[in-house]
C-alpha positions, 0 to 999 in steps of 0.5 A: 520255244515254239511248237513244232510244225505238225505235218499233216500228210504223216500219222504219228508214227512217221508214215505218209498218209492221205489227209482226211479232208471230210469234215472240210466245207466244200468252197470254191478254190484257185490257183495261178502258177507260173514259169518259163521256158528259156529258149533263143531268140530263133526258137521265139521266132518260129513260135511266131510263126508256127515254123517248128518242124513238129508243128503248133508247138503253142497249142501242144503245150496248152493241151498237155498243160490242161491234161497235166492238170487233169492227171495230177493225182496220178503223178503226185503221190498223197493228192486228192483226185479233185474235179477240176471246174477249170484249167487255163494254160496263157503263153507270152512269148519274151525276147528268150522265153515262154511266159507259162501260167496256169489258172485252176479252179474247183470247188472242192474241200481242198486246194488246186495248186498241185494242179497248177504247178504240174500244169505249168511243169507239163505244158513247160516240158511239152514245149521243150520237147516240141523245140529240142530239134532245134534248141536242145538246151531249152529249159523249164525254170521257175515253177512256183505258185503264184497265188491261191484262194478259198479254203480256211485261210483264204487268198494267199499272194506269192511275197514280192520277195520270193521270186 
């Protein structure tokens, strides 16, 4: 039998606290996430061309995606306020969908993933808000991290496997 998994962000006794990251080294660390957003083929169609009754819905979705990042801390509780050295928010319009990836760097003593996957889940829900007029069953799905790097253990890529 193997041992059990220590959870790090709960004392002993079984209440949740903020990790000690102190004695960590300070590295340089990344991280990519990603998800779409499921819309139609009109709704693509107007993002094409910046037709959206509300306006440059691509834009919007960038910049909430880059202030999601930046207020990370505030929404997720137990993250460290970390100094983000840089967020980049890439759009690609599908046939159906809107490819959202995120890319978070810093060099700190822990990681940026939180701050990409809210990146990704902001902008993802910036962009249904700026197309509900015309497309109210517009999702966000899919937000996962993709890969990371620096720390302890290094780079970690997202298994083939695990969609």
């Amino acid at each position: 039998m193997t041992d059990p998994v220590q959870l790090t962000h709960v004392d002993p006794a079984g209440a949740a606290r903020m990790v000690d990251v102190t004695a960590k080294p300070v590295t340089g660390r990344l991280a990519v996430a990603a998800g779409r957003l499921h819309t139609t083929p009109e709704v693509i169609e107007l993002l094409r061309r910046d037709g959206l009754p509300k306006g440059d819905a691509l834009a919007v979705g960038r910049l909430a995606g880059i202030m999601g990042a930046k207020r990370t801390p505030d929404l997720i509780p137990l993250c460290h306020p970390i100094a983000l050295h840089g967020v980049t928010i890439d759009l690609e319009l599908g046939e159906r969908t809107v490819e959202i990836t995120a890319t978070t760097r810093t060099a700190d003593r822990t990681g940026v993933e939180m701050e990409a996957l809210t990146a990704v889940a902001t902008a993802g829900l910036a962009l249904v808000d700026m197309v509900k007029a015309v497309d109210p069953a517009a999702s966000v799905e899919g937000v996962r991290v993709l890969r990371k790097e620096g720390g302890k253990n290094g780079e970690w890529v997202r298994p083939v496997d695990r969609p």
